[in-house]
N, C-alpha and C positions, 0 to 999 in steps of 0.2 A: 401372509400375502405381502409381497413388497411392497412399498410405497415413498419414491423419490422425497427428499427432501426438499423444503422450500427452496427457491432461490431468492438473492436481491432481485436480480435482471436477467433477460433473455433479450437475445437480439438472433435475428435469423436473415441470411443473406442468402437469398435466389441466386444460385447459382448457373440451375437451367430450369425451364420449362417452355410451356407450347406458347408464348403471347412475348411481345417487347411493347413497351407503352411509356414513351418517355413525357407525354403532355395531358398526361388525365392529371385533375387535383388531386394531393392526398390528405388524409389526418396529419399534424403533429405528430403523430408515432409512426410513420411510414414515410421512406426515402427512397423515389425514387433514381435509375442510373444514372444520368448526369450530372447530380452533383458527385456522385465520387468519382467518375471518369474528370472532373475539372478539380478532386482533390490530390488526384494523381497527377497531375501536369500538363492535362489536353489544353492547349492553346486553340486547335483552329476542329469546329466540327468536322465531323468527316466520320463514313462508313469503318473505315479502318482503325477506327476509336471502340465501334459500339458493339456489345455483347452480341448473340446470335439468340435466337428463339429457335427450339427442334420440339417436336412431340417425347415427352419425357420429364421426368424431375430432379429434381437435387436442391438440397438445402443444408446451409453448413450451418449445425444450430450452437451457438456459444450460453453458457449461462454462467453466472457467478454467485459465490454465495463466500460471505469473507472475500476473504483473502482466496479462493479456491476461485480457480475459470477452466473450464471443460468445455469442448468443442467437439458435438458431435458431428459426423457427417452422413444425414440419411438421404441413400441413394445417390446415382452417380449420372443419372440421364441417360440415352441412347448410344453415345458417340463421342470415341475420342475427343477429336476434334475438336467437338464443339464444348467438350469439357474444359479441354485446356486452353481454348481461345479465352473463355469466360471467365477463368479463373484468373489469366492474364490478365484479360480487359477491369477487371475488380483488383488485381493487387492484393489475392487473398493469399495468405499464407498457409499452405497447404501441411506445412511444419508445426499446426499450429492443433491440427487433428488429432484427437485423444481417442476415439474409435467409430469404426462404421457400422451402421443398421441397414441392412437392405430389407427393404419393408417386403417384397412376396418375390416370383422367379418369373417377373419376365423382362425381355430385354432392352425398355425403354427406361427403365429403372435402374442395370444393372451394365449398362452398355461399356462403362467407362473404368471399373472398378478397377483392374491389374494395371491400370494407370493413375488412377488415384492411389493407389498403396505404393507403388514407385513414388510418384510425387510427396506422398508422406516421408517417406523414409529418406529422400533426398533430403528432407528439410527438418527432420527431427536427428538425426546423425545415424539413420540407421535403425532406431526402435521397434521392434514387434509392434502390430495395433490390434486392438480387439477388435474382433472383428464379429457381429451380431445375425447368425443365419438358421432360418428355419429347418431342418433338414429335410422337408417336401418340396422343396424350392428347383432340385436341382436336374430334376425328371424332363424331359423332350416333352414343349408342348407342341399345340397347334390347332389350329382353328376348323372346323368342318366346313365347306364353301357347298354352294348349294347345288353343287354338281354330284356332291359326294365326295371330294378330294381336299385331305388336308392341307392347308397351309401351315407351312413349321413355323417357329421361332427361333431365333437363336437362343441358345441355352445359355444359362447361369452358369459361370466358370466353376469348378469344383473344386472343393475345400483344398484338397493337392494345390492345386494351381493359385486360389490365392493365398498358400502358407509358403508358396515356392516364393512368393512376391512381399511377404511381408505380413499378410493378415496372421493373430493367431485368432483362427476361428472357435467362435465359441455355437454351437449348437442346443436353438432349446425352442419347448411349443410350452412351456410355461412362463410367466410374466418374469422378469428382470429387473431390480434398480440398478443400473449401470453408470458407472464413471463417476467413482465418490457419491453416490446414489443422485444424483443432482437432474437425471432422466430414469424414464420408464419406459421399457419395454414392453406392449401386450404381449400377451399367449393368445392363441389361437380366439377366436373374436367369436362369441355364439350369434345365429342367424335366427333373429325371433320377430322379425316382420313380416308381414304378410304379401311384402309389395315388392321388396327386393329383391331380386331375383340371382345375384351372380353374375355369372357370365355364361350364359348358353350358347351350345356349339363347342365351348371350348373343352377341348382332349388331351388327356397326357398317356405317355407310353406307358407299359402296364411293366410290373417289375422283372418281365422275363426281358423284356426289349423287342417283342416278337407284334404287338399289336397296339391297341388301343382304347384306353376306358373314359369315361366323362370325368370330367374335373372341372365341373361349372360353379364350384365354392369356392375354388382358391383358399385351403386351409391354410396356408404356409402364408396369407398376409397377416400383418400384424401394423399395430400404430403405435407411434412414442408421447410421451405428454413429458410435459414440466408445471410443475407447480410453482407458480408467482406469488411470493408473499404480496400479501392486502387483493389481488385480484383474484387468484383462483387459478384452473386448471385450465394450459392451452392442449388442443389435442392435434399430432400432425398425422395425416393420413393421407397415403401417397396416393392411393387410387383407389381406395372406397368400393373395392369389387364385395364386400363383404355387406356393403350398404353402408352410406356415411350416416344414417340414425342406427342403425346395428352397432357402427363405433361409437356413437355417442352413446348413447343406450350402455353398450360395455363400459365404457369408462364413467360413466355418471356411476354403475354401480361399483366399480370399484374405488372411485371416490368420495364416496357418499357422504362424506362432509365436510367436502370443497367444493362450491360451486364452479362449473365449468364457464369457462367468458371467453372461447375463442377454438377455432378450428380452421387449419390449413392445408392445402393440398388439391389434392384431384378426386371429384364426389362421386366421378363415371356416372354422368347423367347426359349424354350424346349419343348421338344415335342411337339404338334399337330403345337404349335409357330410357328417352325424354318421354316415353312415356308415363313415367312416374315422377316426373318433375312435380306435378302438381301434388300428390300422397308425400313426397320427401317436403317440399316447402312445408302441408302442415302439422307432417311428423317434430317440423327444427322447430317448432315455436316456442315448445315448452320450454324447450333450454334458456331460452332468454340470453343467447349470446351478444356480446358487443364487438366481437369481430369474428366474420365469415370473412377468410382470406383465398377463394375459390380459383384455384390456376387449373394446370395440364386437364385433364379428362373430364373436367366440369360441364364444358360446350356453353357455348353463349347464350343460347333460350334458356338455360339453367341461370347461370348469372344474371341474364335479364329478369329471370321469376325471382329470384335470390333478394335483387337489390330490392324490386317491386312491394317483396314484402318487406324485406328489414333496413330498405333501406340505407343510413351511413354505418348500421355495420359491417354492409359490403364493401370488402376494401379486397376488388382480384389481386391475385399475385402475378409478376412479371418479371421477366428475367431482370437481374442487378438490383431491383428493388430489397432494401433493408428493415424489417417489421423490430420497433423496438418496446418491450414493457418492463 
């Protein structure tokens, strides 16, 4: 079974998600937007400086170990736009990307991709990128509405489309160390709580293309971790449809002798969720994490139960914010 190498350092730069919060305190290891918009040269505040918040994720994760720096980039958000405004407003080097994970196939995750592998390739001279995709990802979903009529989603581009742009796709539903093993990739995530539920309602085309069957597991999500020398295993999970203690649960076993001390992303505990905010709060105890970094699909009564219990190791995530260990 694979298992990422240590690293020195991780540093992880929000690129997009659903919250902007430039006046909450933070820890010593968390930076918020402003300072690096006045690292880049803003002289006068102004709209036309500051990132954007959209329903969605993205996180450019860098880690070093030696002499070796890898930069992954899991997920892309909803929307052009708002990817390349952010990426702008940050002054990230998109050149800088050594491969992408798209954590599961829907479209607030994957909005922006055949623009971020343009973006790479302009800034790397052109390079292939790995590119990290489940092969259940790429199927027509949609939502059941209570009338009886689907609501589509826009689809995940297909492997064609981003090899035509640059990705070389790698397809796999078993785990990964990727990128000088320095990340980890899950394989499909088992569902062994009793509280989590999925995603109900939600449907995917059947493989003739003619109808439509239930797809309320989302097998095709998966999460990355890195393992931080002296701290242990951070785990990032875009949206938790699989249950964010099903991922921890997964990855505690498969790193059964590195403590886990940190989880980021979206926990999908809003709307129909919140009603198991309460069972997931005292699912996370065990773990004994010293950061809950809770952004996109978390919902506020979630973070509000989150901090309630644990506290300063709630540290939300927010667009432009920098997490560093």
């Amino acid at each position: 079974m694979p298992k990422p190498n240590a690293v020195d350092r991780v540093e992880i730069l929000v690129l997009v998600d659903n919250a902007t919060d430039n006046l909450s305190t933070v820890p010593a290891y968390v930076e918020n937007e402003l300072p690096r918009l006045v690292q880049r040269g803003m002289r006068r505040m102004s709209g036309r400086c500051l990132c954007c918040a959209a329903h969605g994720l993205s996180l450019a994760i860098t880690a070093w170990r030696g002499a070796t720096e890898r930069t992954l980039l899991f997920d892309t958000g909803p929307d052009v736009a708002v990817f390349e405004r952010n990426v702008d407003r940050l002054a990230f080097d998109m050149g800088r990307v050594d491969g992408i994970v798209l954590s599961h196939g829907h479209w607030d995750h994957c909005g922006a991709m055949l623009r971020a592998l343009e973006m790479i390739q302009l800034g790397n001279g052109g390079h292939a990128i790995p590119t990290y995709m489940h092969p259940g990802m790429y199927r027509t979903r949609a939502i059941r509405m209570p009338d009886g009529a689907m609501r589509l989603f826009d689809d995940v581009p297909t492997a064609d489309m981003l090899e035509q742009q640059g990705a070389q796709v790698v397809h796999a539903t078993t785990p990964l160390a990727v990128l000088d093993g320095l990340f980890y990739v899950s394989g499909e995530i088992p569902r062994v709580t009793a509280f989590e539920p999925g995603m109900p309602g939600q449907f995917r085309r059947t493989d003739d293309g003619q109808g439509w069957e239930p797809d309320t597991l989302l097998l095709d999500e998966r999460f990355v971790a890195v393992h931080v020398k002296d701290k242990g295993v951070i785990v990032f999970t875009a949206c938790s449809h699989a249950g964010v203690v099903n991922v921890l649960l997964h990855a505690r076993e498969r790193f059964a002798d590195v403590p886990l001390f940190g989880v980021m992303g979206g926990f999908h505990l809003a709307g129909p969720n919140e009603r198991i905010i309460p069972d997931t709060v005292e699912a996370m105890r065990p773990f004994r994490l010293t950061t809950i970094a809770a952004g996109h699909c978390t919902g506020w009564r979630a973070t509000g139960a989150l901090a309630a219990a644990f506290g300063d190791a709630v540290v939300p995530s927010a667009v432009g914010k920098i997490y560093r260990f």
